[in-house]
ZADO-1210 file (C-alpha; in nm, 4 decimals, padded with zeros to 6 digits):
<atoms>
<atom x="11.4559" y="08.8653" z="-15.4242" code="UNK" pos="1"/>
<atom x="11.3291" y="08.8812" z="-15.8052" code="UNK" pos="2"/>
<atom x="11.2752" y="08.6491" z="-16.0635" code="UNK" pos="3"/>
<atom x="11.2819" y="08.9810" z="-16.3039" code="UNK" pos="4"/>
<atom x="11.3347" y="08.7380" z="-16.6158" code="UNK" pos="5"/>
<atom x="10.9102" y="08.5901" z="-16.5468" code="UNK" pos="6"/>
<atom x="10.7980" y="08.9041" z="-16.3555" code="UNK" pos="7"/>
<atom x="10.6501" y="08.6145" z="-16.1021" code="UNK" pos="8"/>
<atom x="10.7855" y="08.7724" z="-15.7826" code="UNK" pos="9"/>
<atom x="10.5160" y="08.7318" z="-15.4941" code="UNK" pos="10"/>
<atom x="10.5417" y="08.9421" z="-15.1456" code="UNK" pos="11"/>
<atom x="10.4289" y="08.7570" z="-14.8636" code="UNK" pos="12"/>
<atom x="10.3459" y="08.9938" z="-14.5419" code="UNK" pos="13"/>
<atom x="10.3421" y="08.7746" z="-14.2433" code="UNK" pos="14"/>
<atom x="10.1456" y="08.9107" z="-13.9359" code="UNK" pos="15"/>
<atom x="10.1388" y="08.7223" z="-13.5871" code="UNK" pos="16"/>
<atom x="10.3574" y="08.7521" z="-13.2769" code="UNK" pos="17"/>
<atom x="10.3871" y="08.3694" z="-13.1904" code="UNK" pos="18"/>
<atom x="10.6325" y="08.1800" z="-13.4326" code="UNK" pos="19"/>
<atom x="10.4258" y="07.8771" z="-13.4002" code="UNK" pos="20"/>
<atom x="10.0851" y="08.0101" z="-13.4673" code="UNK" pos="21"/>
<atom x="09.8333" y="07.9051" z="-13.7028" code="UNK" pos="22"/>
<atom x="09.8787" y="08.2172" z="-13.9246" code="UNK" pos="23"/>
<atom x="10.2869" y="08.1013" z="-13.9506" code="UNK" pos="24"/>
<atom x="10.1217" y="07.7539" z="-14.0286" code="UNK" pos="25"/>
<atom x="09.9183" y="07.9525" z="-14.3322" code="UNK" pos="26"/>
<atom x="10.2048" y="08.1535" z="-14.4363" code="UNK" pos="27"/>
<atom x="10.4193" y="07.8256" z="-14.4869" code="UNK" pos="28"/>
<atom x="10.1263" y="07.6973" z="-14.7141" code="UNK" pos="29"/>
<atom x="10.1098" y="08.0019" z="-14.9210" code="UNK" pos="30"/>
<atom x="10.4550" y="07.9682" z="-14.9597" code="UNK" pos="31"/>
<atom x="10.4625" y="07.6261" z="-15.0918" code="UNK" pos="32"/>
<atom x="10.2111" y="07.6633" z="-15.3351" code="UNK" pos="33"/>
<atom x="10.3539" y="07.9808" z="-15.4790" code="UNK" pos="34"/>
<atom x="10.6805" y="07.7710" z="-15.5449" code="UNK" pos="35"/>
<atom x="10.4938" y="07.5259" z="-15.6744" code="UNK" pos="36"/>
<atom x="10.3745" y="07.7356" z="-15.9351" code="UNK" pos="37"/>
<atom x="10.7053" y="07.8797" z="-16.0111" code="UNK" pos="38"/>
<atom x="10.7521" y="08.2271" z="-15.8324" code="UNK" pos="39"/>
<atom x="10.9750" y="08.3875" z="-15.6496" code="UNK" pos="40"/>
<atom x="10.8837" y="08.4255" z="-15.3036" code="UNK" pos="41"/>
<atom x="10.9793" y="08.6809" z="-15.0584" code="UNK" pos="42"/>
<atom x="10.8451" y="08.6938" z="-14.6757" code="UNK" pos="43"/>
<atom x="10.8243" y="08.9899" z="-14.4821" code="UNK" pos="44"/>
<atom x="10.7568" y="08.8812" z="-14.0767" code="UNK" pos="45"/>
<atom x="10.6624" y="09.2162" z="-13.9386" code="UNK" pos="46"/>
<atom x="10.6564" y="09.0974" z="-13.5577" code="UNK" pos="47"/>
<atom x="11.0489" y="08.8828" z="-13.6543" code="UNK" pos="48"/>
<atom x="11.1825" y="09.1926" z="-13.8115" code="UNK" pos="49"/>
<atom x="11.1144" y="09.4275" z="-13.5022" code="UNK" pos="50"/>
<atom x="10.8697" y="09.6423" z="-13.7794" code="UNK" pos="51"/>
<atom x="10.7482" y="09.9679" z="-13.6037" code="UNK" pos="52"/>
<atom x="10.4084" y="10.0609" z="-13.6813" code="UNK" pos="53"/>
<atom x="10.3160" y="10.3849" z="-13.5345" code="UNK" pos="54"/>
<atom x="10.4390" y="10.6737" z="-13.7452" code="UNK" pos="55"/>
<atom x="10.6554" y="10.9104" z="-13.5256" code="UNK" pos="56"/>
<atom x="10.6680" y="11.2667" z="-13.6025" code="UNK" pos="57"/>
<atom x="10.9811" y="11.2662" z="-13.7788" code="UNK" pos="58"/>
<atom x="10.8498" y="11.0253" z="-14.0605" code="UNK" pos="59"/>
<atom x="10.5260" y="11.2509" z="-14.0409" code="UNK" pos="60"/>
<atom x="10.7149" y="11.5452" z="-14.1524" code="UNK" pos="61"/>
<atom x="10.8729" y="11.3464" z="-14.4153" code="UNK" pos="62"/>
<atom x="10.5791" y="11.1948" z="-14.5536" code="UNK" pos="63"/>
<atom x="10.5098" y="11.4441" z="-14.8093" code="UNK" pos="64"/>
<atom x="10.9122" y="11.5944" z="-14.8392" code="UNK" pos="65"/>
<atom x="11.1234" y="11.4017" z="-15.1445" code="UNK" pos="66"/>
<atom x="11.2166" y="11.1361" z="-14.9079" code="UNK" pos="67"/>
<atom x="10.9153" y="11.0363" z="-14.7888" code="UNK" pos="68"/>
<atom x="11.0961" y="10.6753" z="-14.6074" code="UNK" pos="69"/>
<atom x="11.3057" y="10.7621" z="-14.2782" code="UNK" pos="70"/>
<atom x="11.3284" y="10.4306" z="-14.1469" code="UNK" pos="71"/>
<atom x="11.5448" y="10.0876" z="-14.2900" code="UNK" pos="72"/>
<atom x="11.2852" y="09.8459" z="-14.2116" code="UNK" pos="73"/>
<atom x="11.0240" y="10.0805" z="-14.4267" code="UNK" pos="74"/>
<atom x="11.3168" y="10.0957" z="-14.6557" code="UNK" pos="75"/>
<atom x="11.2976" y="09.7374" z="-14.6910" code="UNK" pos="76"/>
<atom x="10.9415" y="09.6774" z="-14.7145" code="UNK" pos="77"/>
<atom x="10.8971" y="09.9446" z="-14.9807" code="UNK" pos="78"/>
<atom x="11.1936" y="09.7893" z="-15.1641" code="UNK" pos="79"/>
<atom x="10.9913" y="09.4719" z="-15.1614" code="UNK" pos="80"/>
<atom x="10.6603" y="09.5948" z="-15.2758" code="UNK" pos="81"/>
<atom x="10.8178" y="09.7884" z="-15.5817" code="UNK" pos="82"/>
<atom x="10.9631" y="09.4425" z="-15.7105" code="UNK" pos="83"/>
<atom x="10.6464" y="09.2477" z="-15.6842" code="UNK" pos="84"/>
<atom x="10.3591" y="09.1569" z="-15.9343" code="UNK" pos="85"/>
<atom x="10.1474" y="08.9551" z="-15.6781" code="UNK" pos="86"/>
<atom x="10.1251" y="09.0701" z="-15.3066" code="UNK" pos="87"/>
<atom x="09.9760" y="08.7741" z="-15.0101" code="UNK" pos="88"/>
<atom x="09.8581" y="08.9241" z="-14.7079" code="UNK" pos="89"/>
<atom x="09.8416" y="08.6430" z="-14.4031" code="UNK" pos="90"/>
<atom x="09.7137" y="08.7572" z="-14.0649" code="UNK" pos="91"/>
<atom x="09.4624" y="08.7088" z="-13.8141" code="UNK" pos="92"/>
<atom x="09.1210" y="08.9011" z="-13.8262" code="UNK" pos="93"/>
<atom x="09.1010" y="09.1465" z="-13.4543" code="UNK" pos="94"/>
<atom x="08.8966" y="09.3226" z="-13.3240" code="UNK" pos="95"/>
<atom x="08.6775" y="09.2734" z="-13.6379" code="UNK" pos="96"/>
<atom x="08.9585" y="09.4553" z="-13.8783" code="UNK" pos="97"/>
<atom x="09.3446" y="09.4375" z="-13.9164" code="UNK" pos="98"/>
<atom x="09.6015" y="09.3837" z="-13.6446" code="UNK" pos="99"/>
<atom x="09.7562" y="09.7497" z="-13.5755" code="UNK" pos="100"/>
<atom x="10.0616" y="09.6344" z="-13.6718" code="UNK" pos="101"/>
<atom x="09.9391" y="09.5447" z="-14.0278" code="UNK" pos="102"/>
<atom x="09.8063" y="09.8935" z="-14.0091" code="UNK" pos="103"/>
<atom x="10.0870" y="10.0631" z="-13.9752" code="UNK" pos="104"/>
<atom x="10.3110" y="09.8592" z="-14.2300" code="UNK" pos="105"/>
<atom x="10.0393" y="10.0093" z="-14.4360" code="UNK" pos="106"/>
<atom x="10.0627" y="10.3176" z="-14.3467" code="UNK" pos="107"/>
<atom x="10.4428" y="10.3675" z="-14.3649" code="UNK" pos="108"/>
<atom x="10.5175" y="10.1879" z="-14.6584" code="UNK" pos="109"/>
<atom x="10.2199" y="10.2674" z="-14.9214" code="UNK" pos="110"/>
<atom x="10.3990" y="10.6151" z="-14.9450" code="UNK" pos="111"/>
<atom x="10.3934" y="10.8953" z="-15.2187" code="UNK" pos="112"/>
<atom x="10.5965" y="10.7797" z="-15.5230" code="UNK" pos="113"/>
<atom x="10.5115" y="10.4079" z="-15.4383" code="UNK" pos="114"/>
<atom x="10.1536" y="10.3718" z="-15.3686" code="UNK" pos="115"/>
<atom x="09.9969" y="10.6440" z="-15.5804" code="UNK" pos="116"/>
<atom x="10.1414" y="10.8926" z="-15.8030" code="UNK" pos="117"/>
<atom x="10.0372" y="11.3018" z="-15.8784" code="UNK" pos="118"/>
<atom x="09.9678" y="11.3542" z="-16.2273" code="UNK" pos="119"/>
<atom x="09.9826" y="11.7375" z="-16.4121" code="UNK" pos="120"/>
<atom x="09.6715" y="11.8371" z="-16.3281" code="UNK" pos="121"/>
<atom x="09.7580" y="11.7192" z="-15.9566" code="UNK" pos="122"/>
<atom x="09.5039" y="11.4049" z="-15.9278" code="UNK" pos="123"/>
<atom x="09.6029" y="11.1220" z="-15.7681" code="UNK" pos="124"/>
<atom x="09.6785" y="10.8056" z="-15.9802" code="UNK" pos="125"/>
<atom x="09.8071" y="10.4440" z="-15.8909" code="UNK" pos="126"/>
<atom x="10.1677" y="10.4139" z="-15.8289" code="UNK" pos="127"/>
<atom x="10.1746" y="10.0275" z="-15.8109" code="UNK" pos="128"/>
<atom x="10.0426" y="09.9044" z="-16.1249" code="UNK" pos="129"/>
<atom x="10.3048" y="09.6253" z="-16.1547" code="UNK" pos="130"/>
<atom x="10.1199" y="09.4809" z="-15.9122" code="UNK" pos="131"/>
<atom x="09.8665" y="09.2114" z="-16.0780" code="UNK" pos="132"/>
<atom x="09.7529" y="09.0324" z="-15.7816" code="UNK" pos="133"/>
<atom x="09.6106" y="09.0818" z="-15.4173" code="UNK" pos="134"/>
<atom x="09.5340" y="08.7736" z="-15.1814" code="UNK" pos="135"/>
<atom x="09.4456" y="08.8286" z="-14.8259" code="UNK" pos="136"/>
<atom x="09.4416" y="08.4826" z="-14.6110" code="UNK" pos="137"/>
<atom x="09.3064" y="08.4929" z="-14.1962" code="UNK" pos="138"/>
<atom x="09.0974" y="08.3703" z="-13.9618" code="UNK" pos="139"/>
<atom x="08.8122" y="08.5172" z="-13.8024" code="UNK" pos="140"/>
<atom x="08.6775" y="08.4469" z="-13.4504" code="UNK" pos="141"/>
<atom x="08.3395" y="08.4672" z="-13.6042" code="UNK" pos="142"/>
<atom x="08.1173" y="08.3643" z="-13.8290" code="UNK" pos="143"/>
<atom x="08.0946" y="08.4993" z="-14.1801" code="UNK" pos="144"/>
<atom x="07.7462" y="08.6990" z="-14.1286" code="UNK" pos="145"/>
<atom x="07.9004" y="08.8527" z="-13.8766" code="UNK" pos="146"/>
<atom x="08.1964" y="08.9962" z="-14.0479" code="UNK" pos="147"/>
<atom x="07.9588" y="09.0430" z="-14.3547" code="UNK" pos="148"/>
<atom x="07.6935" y="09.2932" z="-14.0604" code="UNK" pos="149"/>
<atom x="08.0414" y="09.4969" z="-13.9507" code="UNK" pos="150"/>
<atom x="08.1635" y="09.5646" z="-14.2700" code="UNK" pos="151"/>
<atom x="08.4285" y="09.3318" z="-14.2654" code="UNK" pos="152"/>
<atom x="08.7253" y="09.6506" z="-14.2609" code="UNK" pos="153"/>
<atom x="09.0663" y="09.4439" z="-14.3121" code="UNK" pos="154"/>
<atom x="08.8873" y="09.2556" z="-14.6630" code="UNK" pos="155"/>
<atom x="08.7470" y="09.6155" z="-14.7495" code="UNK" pos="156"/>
<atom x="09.1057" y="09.7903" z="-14.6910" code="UNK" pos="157"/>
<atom x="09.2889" y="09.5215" z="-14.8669" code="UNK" pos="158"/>
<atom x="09.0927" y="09.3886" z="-15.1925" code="UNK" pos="159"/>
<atom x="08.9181" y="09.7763" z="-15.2016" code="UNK" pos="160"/>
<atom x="09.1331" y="10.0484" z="-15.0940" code="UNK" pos="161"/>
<atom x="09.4782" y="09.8930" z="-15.1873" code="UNK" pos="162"/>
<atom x="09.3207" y="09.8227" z="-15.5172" code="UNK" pos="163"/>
<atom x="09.2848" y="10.1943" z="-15.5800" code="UNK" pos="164"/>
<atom x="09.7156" y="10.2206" z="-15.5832" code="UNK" pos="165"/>
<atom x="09.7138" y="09.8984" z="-15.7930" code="UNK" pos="166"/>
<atom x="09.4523" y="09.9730" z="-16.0586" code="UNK" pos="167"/>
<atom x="09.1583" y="09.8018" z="-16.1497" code="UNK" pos="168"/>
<atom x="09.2106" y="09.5597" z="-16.2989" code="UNK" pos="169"/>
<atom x="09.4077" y="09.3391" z="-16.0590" code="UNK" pos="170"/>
<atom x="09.2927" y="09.0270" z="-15.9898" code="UNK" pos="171"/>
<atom x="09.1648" y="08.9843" z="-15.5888" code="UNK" pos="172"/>
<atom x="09.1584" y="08.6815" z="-15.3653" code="UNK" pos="173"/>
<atom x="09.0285" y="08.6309" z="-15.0255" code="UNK" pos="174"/>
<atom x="09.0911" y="08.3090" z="-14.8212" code="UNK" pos="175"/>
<atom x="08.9142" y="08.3107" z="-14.4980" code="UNK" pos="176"/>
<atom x="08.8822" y="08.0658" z="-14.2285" code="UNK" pos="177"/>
<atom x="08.5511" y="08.1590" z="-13.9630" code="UNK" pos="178"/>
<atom x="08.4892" y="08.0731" z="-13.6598" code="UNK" pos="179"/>
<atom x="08.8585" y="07.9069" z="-13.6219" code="UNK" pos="180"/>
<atom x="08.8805" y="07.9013" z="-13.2631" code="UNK" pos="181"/>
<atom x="08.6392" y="07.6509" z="-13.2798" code="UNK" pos="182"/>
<atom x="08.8034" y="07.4643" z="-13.6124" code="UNK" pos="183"/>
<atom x="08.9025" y="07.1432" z="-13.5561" code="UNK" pos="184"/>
<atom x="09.2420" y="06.9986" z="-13.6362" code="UNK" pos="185"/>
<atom x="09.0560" y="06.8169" z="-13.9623" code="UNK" pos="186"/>
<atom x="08.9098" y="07.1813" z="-14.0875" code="UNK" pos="187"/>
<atom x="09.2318" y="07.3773" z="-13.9575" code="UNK" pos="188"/>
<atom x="09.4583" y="07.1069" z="-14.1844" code="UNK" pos="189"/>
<atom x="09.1933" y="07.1211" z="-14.4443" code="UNK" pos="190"/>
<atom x="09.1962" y="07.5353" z="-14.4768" code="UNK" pos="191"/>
<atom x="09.6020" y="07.4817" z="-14.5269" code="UNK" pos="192"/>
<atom x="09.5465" y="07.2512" z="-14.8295" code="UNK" pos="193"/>
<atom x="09.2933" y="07.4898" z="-14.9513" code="UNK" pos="194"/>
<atom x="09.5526" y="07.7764" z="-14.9331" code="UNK" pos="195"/>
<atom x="09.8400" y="07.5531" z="-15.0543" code="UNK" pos="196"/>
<atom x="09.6537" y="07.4376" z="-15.3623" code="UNK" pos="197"/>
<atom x="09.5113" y="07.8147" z="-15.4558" code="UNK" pos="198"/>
<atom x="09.8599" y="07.9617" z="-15.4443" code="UNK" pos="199"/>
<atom x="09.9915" y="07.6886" z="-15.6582" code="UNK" pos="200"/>
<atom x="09.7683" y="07.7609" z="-15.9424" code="UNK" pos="201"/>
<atom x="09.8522" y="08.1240" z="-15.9690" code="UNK" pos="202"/>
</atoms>
């Protein structure tokens, strides 16, 4: 879903296993914000649409044929990034990087002839350059000089390495939330305003 007339189409990639989790809870903020500011919003809920993350061996082979995309569900997620100007990653922060299956969506849908392009000479150039925007929104378990002494991989992969198929000059956004098992109700309600008012003035 489009709004091709404004170019203000937003993906929203929606990471979490439990329905009623506190990353659903961020999602729905993002959501209303970005309407508030007029865009088009479309939600892809990897764990809801049965996504499957590891690559098998048939898509492997594929990868770098003329149909690079074997499965629907990739189908639909690559379908999704090509009409969007603004992409909004929400997920939780494990095992001090991204949740595998955030990985994999990654992996399978940030393709050849999407993601990054061959030029003449055979170098490598971004594919996505529609793309103006990249917000990532989690939680961590801990505390931000923690993440900061271990690199901090999903931030680094997202606002970094995606950046590379998007160009460089999109714009880059990072809403954490540390330490949030031990947030209380007050800070957890507070971080959804936060996200709900940042998305609105996109």
């Amino acid at each position: 879903m489009t709004d091709r007339r404004g170019g203000r189409s937003t993906l929203v990639v929606v990471v979490h296993p439990v329905a009623t989790s506190f990353t659903h809870a961020m999602a729905a903020a993002a959501t209303r914000g970005l309407e508030r500011a007029g865009r088009t919003v479309t939600t892809l809920d990897l764990y809801a649409m049965g996504f499957r993350p590891a690559m098998t061996e048939e898509e492997r082979h594929a990868y770098h044929g003329e149909e690079p995309v074997v499965d629907p569900l990739v189908a639909e997620s690559v379908a999704a990034v090509r009409d969007a100007d603004m992409l909004v990653f929400v997920y939780p922060t494990w095992s001090s990087g991204l949740p595998a299956m955030l990985k994999g969506w990654l992996e399978k849908t940030m393709v050849p002839g999407l993601a990054f392009v061959f030029d003449a000479s055979g170098k490598v150039r971004p594919g996505l350059q529609s793309v103006r925007s990249i917000v990532g929104v989690t939680t961590y378990g801990s505390s931000r000089a923690h993440m900061r002494a271990v690199n901090d991989n999903g931030r680094r992969i997202l606002l970094r390495a995606l950046r590379l198929n998007t160009g460089w000059r999109t714009k880059r956004a990072w809403l954490p939330l540390y330490r949030a098992d031990h947030a209380t109700v007050d800070a957890r309600e507070a971080f959804l305003a936060r996200i709900e008012r940042e998305m609105a003035a996109t």
